[in-house]
C-alpha positions as CSV (number, residue, x, y, z in Angstrom):
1,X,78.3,91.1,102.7
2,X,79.3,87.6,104.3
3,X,82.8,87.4,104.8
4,X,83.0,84.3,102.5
5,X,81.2,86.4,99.3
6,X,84.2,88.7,98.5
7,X,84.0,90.6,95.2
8,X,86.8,88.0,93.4
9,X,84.3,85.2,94.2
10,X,81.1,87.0,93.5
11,X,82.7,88.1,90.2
12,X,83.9,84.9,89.3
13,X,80.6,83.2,90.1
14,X,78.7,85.5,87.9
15,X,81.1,85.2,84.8
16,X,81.0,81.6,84.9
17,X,77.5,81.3,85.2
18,X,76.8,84.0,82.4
19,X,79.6,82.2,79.7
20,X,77.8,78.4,80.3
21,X,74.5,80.6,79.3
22,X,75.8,82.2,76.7
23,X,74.9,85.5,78.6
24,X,77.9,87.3,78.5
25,X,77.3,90.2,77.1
26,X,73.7,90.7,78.9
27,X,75.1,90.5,82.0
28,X,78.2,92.7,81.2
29,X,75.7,95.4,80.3
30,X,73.7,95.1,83.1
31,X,76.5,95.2,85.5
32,X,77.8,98.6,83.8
33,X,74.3,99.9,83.9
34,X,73.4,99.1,87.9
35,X,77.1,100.6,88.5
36,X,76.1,103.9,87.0
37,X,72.8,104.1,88.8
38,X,74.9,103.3,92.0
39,X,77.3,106.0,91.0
40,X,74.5,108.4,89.9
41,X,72.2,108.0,92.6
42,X,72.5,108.6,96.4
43,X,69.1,106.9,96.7
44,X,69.7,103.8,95.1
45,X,73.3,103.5,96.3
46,X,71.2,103.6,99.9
47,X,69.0,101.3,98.9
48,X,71.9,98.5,97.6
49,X,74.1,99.6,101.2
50,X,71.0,98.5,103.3
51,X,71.1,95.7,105.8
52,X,67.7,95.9,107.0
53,X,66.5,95.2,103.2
54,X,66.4,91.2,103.1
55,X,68.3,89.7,100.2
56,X,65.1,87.8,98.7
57,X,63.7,91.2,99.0
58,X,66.5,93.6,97.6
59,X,66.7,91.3,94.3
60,X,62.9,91.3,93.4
61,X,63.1,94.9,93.9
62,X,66.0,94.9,91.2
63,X,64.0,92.2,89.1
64,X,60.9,94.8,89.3
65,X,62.7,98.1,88.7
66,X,64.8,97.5,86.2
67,X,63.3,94.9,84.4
68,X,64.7,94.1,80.9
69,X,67.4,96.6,81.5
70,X,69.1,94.6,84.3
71,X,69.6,91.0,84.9
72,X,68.7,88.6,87.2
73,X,71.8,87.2,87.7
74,X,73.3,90.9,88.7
75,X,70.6,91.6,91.1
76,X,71.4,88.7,92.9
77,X,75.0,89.1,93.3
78,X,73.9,92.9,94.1
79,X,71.2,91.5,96.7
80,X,74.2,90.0,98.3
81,X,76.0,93.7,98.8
82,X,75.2,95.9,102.1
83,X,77.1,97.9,104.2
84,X,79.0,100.8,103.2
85,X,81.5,98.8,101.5
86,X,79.2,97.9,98.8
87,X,79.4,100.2,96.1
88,X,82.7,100.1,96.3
89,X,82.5,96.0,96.1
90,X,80.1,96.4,93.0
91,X,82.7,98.6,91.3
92,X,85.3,95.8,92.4
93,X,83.2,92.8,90.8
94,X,82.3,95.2,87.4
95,X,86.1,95.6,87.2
96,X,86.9,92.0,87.6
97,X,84.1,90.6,85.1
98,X,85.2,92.9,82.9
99,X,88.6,92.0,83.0
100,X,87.4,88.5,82.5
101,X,85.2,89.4,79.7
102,X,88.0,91.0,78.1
103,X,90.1,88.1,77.9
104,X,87.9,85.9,77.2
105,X,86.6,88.0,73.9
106,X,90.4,88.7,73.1
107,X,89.6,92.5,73.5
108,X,92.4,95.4,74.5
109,X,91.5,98.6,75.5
110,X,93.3,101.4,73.5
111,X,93.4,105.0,74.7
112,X,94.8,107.6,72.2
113,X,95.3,111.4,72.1
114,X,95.5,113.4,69.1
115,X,96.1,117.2,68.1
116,X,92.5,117.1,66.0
117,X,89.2,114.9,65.3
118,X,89.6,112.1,63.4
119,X,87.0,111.4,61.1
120,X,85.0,107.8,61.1
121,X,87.3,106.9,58.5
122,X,90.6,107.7,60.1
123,X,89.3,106.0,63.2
124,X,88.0,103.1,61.2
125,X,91.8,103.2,59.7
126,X,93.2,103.4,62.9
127,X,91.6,100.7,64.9
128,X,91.8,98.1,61.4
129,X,95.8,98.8,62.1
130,X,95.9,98.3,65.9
131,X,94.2,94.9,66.1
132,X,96.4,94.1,63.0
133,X,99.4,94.8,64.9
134,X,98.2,93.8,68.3
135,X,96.7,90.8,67.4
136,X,93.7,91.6,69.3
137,X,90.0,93.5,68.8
138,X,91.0,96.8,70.2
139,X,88.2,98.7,72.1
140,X,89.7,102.1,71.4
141,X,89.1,105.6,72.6
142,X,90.6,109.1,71.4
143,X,91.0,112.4,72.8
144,X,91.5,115.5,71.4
145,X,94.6,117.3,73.1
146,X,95.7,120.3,70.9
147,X,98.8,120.8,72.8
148,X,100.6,117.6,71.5
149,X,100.7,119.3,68.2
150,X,100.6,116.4,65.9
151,X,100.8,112.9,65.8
152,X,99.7,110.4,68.2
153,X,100.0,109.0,72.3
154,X,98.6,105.4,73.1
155,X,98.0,103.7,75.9
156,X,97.4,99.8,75.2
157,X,96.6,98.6,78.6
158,X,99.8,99.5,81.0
159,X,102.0,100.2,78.1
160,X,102.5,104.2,76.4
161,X,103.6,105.3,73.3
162,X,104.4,108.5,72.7
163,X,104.6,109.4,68.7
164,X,103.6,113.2,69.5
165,X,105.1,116.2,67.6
166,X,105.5,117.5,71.8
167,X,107.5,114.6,72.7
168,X,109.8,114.4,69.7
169,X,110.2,118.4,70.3
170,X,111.0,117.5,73.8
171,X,113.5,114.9,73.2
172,X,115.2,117.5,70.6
173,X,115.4,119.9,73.2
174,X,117.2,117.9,75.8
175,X,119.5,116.6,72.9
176,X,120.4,120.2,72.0
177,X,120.9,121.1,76.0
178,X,123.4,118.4,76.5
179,X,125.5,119.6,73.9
């Protein structure tokens, strides 16, 4: 990669490119797809580390191979990646559009844990509540955890909640011990 095409720039290129053609979404997908293959895929993650593939080259490979599934604005910015820094620059510029993107669409990630499986309608339920209360459309995700007993642990972004039947047991405890 040229020492002027960092992943902050790359990232930021492709986002504002993809939002003035209302291709937001398309490209987000396509990055997250060609991530995975990179991930999955000792071959591929070859092929987008090589310096002896030209750049014209690499992205009409990309254009041909994965074809409606990709993008051709992400296999340019990937056609700009070599070395054996660039999956790890790929990862750096999915991270950053999305973070973008997530802003931008006023969207939260929300990681929970529960004792049991919520049904669609208790998740339905659930998520109605947190972009209620957080003012935002929550992209949220639950685990099952058996050993929290009850209730519920979030994490909304860098901040944790812990409204566990463990945790309140916990607290008890230490409250009973300091007597």
């Amino acid at each position: 990669m040229k020492p002027k095409m960092n992943p902050k720039v790359l990232a930021t290129g492709l986002f504002n490119v993809a939002d003035d053609s209302n291709m937001l979404e398309k490209v987000k997908d396509a990055l997250f797809l060609i991530n995975g293959i990179v991930i999955e895929s000792g071959h591929f993650r070859v092929f987008v580390q090589s310096k002896k593939i030209k750049r014209q080259s690499k992205s009409e490979i990309l254009n041909t191979v994965l074809g409606d599934s990709g993008h051709f604005l992400v296999n340019e910015i990937v056609s700009h990646l070599s070395g054996s820094n660039a999956p790890k620059n790929l990862n750096k510029i999915v991270f950053l559009f999305n973070s973008m993107y997530r802003e931008k669409k006023n969207i939260i990630e929300v990681k929970g844990v529960v004792a049991k499986d919520m049904d669609h309608s208790q998740l339905d339920s659930l998520k109605t509540s947190l972009d209620k209360i957080l003012g935002k459309q929550t992209e949220l995700s639950i685990e099952v955890d058996p050993a929290i007993i009850g209730g519920i642990k979030l994490r909304i972004e860098n901040t944790f909640l812990d409204a566990s039947i463990q945790n309140q047991l916990q607290i008890l405890r230490s409250e009973l011990l300091q007597i």
